[in-house]
GUDOVO-502521 format. One record per residue (C-alpha): chain; x, y, z. Coordinates in steps of 0.5 Angstrom, whole numbers, plus 500, padded with zeros to 3 digits. Example, Ala and Ser with C-alpha at 12.3 -4.5 7.8 and 13.67 -1.06 7.14 Angstrom:
2
<r chaine="A" c1="525" c2="491" c3="516"/>
<r chaine="A" c1="527" c2="498" c3="514"/>
//
This chain:
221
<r chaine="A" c1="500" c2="500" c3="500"/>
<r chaine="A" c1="502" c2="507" c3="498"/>
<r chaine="A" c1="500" c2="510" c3="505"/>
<r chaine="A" c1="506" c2="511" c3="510"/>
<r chaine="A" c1="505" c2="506" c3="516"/>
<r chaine="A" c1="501" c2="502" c3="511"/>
<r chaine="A" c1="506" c2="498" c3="507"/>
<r chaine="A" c1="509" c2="491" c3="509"/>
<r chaine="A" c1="504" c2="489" c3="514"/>
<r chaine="A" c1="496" c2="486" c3="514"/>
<r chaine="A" c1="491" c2="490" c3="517"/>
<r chaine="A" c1="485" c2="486" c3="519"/>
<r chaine="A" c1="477" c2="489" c3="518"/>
<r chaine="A" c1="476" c2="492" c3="524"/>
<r chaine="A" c1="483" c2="496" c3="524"/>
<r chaine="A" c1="481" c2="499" c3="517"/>
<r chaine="A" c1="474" c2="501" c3="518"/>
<r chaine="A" c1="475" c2="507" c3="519"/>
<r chaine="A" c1="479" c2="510" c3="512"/>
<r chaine="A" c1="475" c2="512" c3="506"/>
<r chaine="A" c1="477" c2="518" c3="505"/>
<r chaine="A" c1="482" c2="514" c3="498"/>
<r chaine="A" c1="477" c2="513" c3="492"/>
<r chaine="A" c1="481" c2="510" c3="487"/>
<r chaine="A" c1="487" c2="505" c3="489"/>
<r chaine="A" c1="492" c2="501" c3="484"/>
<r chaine="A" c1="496" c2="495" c3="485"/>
<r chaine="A" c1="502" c2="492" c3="480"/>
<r chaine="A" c1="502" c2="485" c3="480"/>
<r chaine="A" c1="508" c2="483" c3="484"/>
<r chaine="A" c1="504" c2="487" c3="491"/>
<r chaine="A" c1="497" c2="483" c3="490"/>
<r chaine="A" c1="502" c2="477" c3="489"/>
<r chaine="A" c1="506" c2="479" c3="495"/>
<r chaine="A" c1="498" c2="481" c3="498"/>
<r chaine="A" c1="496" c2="474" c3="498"/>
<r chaine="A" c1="503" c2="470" c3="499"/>
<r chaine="A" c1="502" c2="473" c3="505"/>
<r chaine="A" c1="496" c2="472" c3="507"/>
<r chaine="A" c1="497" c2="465" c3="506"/>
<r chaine="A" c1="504" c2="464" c3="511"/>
<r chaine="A" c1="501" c2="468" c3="517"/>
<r chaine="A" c1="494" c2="463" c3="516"/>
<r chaine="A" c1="491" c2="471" c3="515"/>
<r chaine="A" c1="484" c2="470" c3="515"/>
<r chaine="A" c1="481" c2="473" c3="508"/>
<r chaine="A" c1="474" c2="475" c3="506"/>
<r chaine="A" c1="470" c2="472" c3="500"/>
<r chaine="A" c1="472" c2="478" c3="496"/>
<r chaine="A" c1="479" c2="478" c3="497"/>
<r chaine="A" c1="478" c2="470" c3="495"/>
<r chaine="A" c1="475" c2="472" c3="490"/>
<r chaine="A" c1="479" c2="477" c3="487"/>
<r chaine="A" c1="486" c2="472" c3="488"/>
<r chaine="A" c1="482" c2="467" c3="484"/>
<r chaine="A" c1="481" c2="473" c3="478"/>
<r chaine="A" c1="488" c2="475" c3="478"/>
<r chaine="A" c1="490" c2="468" c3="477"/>
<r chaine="A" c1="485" c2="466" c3="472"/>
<r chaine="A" c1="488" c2="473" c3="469"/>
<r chaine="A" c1="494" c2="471" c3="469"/>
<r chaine="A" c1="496" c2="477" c3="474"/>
<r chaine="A" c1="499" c2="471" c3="479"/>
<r chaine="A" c1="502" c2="464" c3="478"/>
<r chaine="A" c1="502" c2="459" c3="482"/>
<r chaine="A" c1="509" c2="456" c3="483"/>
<r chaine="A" c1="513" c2="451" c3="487"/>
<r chaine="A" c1="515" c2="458" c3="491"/>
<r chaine="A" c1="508" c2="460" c3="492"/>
<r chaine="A" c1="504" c2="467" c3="489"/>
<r chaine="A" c1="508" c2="471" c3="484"/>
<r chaine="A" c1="507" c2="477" c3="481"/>
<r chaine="A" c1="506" c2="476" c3="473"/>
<r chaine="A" c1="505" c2="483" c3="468"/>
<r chaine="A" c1="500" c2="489" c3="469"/>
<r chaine="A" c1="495" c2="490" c3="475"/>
<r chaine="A" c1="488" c2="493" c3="477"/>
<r chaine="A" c1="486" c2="499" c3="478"/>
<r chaine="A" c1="480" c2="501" c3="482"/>
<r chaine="A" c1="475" c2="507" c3="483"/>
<r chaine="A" c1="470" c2="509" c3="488"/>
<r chaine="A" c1="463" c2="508" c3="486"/>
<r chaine="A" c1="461" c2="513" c3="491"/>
<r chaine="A" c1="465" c2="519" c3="487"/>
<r chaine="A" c1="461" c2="524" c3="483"/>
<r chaine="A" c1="461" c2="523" c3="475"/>
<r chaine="A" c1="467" c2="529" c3="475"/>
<r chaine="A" c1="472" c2="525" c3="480"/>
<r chaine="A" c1="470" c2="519" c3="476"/>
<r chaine="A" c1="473" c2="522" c3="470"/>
<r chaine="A" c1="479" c2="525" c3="474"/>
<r chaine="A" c1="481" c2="519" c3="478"/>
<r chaine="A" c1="480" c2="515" c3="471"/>
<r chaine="A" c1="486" c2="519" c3="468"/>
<r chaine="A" c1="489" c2="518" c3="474"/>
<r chaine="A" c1="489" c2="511" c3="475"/>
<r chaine="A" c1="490" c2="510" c3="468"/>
<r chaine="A" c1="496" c2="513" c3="467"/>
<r chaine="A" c1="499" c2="509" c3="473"/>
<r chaine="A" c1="497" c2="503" c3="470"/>
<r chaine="A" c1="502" c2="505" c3="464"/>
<r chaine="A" c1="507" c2="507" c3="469"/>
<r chaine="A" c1="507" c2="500" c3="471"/>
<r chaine="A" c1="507" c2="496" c3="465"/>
<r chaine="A" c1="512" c2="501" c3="461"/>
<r chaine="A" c1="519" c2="502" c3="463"/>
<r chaine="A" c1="520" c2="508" c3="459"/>
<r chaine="A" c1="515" c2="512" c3="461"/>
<r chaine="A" c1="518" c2="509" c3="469"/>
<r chaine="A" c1="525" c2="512" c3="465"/>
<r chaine="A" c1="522" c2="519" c3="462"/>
<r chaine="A" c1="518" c2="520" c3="469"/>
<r chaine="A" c1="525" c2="519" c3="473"/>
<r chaine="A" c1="529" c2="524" c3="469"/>
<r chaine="A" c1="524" c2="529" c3="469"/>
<r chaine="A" c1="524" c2="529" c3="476"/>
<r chaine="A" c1="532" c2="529" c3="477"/>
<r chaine="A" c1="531" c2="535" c3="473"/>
<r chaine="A" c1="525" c2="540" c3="476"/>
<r chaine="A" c1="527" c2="545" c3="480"/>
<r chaine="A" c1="528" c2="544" c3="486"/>
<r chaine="A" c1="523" c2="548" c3="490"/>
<r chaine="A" c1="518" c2="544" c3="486"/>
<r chaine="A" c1="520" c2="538" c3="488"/>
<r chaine="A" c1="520" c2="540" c3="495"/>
<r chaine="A" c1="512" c2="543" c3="494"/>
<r chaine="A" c1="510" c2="536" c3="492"/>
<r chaine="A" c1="513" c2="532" c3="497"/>
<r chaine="A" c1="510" c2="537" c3="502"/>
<r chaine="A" c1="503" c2="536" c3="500"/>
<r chaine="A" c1="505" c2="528" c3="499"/>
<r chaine="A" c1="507" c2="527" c3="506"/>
<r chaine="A" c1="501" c2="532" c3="508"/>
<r chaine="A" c1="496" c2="527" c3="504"/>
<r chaine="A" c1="501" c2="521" c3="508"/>
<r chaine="A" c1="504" c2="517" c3="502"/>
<r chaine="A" c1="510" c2="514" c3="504"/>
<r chaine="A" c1="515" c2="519" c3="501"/>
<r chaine="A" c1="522" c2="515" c3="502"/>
<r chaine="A" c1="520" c2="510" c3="498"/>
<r chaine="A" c1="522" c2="513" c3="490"/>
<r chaine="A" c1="517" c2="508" c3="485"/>
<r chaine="A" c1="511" c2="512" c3="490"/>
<r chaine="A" c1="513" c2="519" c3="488"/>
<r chaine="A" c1="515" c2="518" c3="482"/>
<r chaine="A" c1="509" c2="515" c3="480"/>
<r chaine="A" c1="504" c2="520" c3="484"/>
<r chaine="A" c1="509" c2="526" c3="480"/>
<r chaine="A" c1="506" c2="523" c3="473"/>
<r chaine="A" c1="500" c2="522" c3="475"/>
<r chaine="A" c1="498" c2="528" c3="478"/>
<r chaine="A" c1="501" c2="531" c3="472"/>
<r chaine="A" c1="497" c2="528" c3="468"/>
<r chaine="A" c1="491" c2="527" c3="471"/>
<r chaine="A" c1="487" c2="533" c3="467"/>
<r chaine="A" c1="488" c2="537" c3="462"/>
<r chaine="A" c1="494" c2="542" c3="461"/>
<r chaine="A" c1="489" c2="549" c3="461"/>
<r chaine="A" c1="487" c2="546" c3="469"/>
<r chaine="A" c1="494" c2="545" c3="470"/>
<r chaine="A" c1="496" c2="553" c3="473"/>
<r chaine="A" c1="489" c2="554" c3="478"/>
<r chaine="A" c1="491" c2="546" c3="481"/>
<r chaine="A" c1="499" c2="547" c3="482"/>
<r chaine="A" c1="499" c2="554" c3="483"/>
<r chaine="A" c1="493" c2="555" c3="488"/>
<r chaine="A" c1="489" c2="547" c3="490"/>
<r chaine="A" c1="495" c2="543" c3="491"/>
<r chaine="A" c1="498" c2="549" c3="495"/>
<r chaine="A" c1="492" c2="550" c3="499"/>
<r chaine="A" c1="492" c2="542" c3="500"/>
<r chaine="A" c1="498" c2="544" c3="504"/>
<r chaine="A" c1="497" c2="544" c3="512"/>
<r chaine="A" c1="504" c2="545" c3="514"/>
<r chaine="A" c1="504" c2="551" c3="517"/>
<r chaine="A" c1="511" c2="552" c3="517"/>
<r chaine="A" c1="512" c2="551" c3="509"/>
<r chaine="A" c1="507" c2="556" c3="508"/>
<r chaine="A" c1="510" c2="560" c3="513"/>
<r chaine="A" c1="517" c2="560" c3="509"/>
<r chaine="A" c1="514" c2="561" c3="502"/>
<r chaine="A" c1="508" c2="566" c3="502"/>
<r chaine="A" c1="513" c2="571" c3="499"/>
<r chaine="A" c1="511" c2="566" c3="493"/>
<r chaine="A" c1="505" c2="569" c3="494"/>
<r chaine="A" c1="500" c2="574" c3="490"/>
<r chaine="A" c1="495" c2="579" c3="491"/>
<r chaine="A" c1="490" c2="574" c3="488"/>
<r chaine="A" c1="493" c2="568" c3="493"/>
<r chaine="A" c1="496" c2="564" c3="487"/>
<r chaine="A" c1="503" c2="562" c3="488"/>
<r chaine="A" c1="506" c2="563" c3="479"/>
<r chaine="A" c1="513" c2="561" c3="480"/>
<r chaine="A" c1="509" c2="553" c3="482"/>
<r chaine="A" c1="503" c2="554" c3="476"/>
<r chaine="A" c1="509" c2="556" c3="472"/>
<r chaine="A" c1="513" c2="551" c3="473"/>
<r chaine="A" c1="509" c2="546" c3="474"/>
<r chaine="A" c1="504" c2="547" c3="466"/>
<r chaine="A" c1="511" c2="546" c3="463"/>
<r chaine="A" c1="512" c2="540" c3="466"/>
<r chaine="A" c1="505" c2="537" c3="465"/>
<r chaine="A" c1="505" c2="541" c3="457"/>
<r chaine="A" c1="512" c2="536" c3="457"/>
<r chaine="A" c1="508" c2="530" c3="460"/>
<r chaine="A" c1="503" c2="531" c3="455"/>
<r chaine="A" c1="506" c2="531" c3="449"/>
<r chaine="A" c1="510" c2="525" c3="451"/>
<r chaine="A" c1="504" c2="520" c3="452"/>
<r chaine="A" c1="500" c2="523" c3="446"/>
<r chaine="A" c1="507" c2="522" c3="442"/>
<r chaine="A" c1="507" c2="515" c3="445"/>
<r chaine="A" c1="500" c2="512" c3="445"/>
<r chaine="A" c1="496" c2="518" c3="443"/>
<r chaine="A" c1="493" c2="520" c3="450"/>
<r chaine="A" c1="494" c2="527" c3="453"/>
<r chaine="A" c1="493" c2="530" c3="460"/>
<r chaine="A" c1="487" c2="529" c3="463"/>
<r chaine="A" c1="485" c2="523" c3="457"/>
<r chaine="A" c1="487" c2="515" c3="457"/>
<r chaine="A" c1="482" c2="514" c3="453"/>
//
């Protein structure tokens, strides 16, 4: 799981009951192997959907069965929200779609990575802020690398400067890098240098997914 304190452990009903604030998740393979291989060594009670789900991803060839237990085949699954609005459906769906394509795909793991080496560094460190903030585990590189070109290109490229330079800042709770950087701030509460830099990014995403398979910011389909 891609939440800090959430990954490497099985957490029973009870324990996560409570959390339904995420309405779309992904899984690569090789982790729902992981999932249920898991389960099975510590004797992990599962529920009938879960059973059913494991038996999907070997019908699907998602997981085999080998002498060594579940591994991890090609792909994954990707789920979203039937509670969502119609609008969020859409968004989550490009979202999710595109870190479909990040797992199966190493040249869009390979562009990603060095378009990250190369963004400014102030950028880099608002992501970060507002990953941590939203407690995705950030030491892990393969979460944000993939959080970065999803949220890039998770709407089209004339959403990009009200999201980056107002809504994801806004999303912040961290007084302190707020503090520090409200000198980035205009008059009208947008923070430019982020909508600037962050609409190139996504203009950059955007023409490398359209070159690739005919998609753009915002669109999987």
């Amino acid at each position: 799981m891609e939440k800090r304190g959430w990954r490497g452990r099985l957490a029973h009903d009870e324990e996560i009951a409570d959390l339904h604030g995420w309405n779309a998740h992904d899984y690569r393979s090789v982790d729902l192997a992981r999932f249920f291989q898991t389960a099975r060594e510590q004797d992990f009670p599962l529920s009938r959907e879960e059973l059913e789900l494991e038996q999907i991803l070997l019908d699907e060839g998602l997981i085999w069965e080998t002498l060594d237990g579940l591994v991890g085949g090609e792909g994954g699954i990707l789920s979203i929200s039937r509670e969502a609005s119609e609008a969020l459906r859409v968004l989550f769906m490009a979202h999710e779609g595109f870190h479909g394509l990040f797992f199966i795909d190493e040249d869009f793991r390979d562009f990603t990575a060095e378009r990250w080496e190369a963004f400014p560094e102030d950028g880099r460190q608002m992501f970060l802020t507002f990953l941590d903030d939203q407690e995705y585990d950030i030491e892990v590189e393969f979460i944000v690398l993939k959080e970065f070109s999803a949220f890039l290109l998770q709407q089209p490229v004339a959403h990009a400067p009200f999201y980056f330079g107002i809504r994801m800042p806004y999303r912040i709770s961290n007084r302190e890098w707020h503090e520090a950087h409200r000198h980035m701030r205009n008059p009208n509460g947008m923070f430019p240098r982020f909508a600037d830099i962050f609409t190139r990014e996504v203009e950059a995403f955007s023409a490398y997914v359209e070159y690739r398979w005919g998609f753009a910011a915002g669109r999987v389909w």
